[in-house]
C-alpha positions, 0 to 999 in steps of 0.5 A: 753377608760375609760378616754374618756367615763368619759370625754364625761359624764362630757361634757354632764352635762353642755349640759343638763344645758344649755337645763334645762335652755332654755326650763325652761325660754322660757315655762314661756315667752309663753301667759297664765299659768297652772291656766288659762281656760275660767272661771276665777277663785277668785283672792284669790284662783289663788294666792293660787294655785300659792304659792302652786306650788312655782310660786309666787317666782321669776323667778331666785327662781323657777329655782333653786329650780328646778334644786335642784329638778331634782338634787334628781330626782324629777321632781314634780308635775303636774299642771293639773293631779292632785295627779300625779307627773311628775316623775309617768306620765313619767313612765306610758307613756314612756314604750309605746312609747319605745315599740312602738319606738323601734319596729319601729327602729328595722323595720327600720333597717331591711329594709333600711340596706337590701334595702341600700346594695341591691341598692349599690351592683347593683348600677344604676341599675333598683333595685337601682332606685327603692330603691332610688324613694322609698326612696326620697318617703318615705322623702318627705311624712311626717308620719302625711300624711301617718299614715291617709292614711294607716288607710283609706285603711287598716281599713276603706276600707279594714278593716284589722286592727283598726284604732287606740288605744293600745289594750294592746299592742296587735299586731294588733295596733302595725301595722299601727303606727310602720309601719307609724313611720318607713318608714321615718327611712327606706328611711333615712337608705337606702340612708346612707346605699348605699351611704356608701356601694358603697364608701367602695366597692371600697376601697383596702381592698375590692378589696385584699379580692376579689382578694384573691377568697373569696365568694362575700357574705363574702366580703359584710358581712365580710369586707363590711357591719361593715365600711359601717354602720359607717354613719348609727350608727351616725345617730341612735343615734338622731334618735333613741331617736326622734322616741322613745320619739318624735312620737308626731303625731303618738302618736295622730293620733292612740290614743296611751297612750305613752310619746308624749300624755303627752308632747302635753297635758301639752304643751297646758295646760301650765303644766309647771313640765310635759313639762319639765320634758319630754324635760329633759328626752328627752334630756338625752335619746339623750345624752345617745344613742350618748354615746353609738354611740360613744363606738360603733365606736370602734367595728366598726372601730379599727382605731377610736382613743379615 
């Protein structure tokens, strides 16, 4: 177990390397830099502001003096937030968007798991249609439509709740943008979760468990729900990662100061240090929640040989 945790790490480093390097060179081949706006600034002091920030080396130079940075956990500075380094931005945003990501995965759990093993346990029935028109619902409306027509309903029409900002963290935000980041989650969760079910309630071991006059609600939570759940584990791994540092638009939509607003910003200023800095971290949260997914496997499924 020891020997494949370690080897699975040390097969992750040239992963993040390669990633490092791709997002590196493709953001410098983008038109325009951190120093451009509308008014043009002296020659001298753009080339002044350019040695400052090391960008007046060569590109191969810059690399590398990246990656000795991150090497010591330093993602630099920021080009447009000034006196701010990437490493205090990331900081600030990021405990947002985990609260505000992990709230909605843990929504999503909830209801598509219930939901999954429902429409499984009473398959092509009119509870399991229903599920899964909901569920194909839930897939072909993207959140970025659903998120302007809940706050259309619920906090204009009906007003319920506020149409957006964070409010501290305060409940009562927290409704409209977990909700809207979750329901692609339950429809996707739903799906692999009765697909899952139906096929390992028909395997030999459900039947024996059956068989032997034990209460159906053992044999689903006992014998049935660990296997059946193997997919959906797979799948949190990605979509884990994606939801807690990817809700860009739901980020925008309700003005919520998290890690998306930072990505977005610096991407369309051409801060160079803050766009990396989130894909780097982005890209080590994903490796990390597969690591874990992987060693997850082995309590699910004894039979899952390292």
């Amino acid at each position: 177990m020891l020997r494949y945790s370690f080897s699975r790490l040390m097969g992750a480093i040239p992963t993040l390397f390669i990633l490092i390097a791709l997002a590196f060179f493709m953001i410098r081949v983008a038109p325009g830099g951190p120093f451009d706006s509308e008014r043009s600034l002296p020659a001298e002091i753009e080339a002044n502001l350019r040695a400052a920030y090391n960008l007046d080396l060569p590109l191969y130079e810059q690399f590398f003096r990246y990656i000795g940075g991150l090497m010591r956990g330093d993602f630099g500075p920021s080009f447009q937030y000034k006196d701010y380094t990437v490493t205090e931005l990331i900081g600030t945003g990021f405990p947002v968007s985990l609260r505000l990501g992990g709230s909605a995965m843990l929504l999503a759990l909830l209801i598509g798991i219930s939901a999954g093993t429902l429409a499984a346990l009473r398959q092509n029935s009119r509870t399991d249609y229903s599920v899964m028109a909901v569920s194909m619902t839930g897939i072909s409306i993207p959140n970025f439509v659903m998120a302007p027509l809940m706050i259309l309903l619920f906090a204009v029409y009906l007003g319920w709740l506020p149409a957006g900002g964070w409010g501290g963290g305060a409940w009562n935000h927290m409704i409209l943008p977990v909700i809207a980041l979750a329901l692609p989650q339950i429809a996707y969760i739903s799906r692999l979760t009765r697909g899952s079910m139906i096929e390992v309630l028909r395997s030999n071991f459900v039947r024996t468990a059956r068989a032997q006059g034990l209460p159906e609600r053992t044999v689903i939570l006992r014998y049935a729900l660990k296997p059946a759940l193997l997919p959906v584990v797979s799948y949190l791994g990605p979509a884990t990662a994606a939801v807690i540092t990817g809700s860009v638009v739901i980020e925008q939509i309700f003005g919520v100061p998290g890690l998306g607003r930072y990505f977005v910003q610096g991407a369309l200023n051409r801060d160079y240090t803050l766009v990396m800095g989130v894909v780097v971290f982005y890209g080590v949260l994903i490796i990390v929640f597969n690591f874990l997914v992987d060693i997850l496997y082995a309590w699910l499924d004894p039979k899952v040989k390292y």
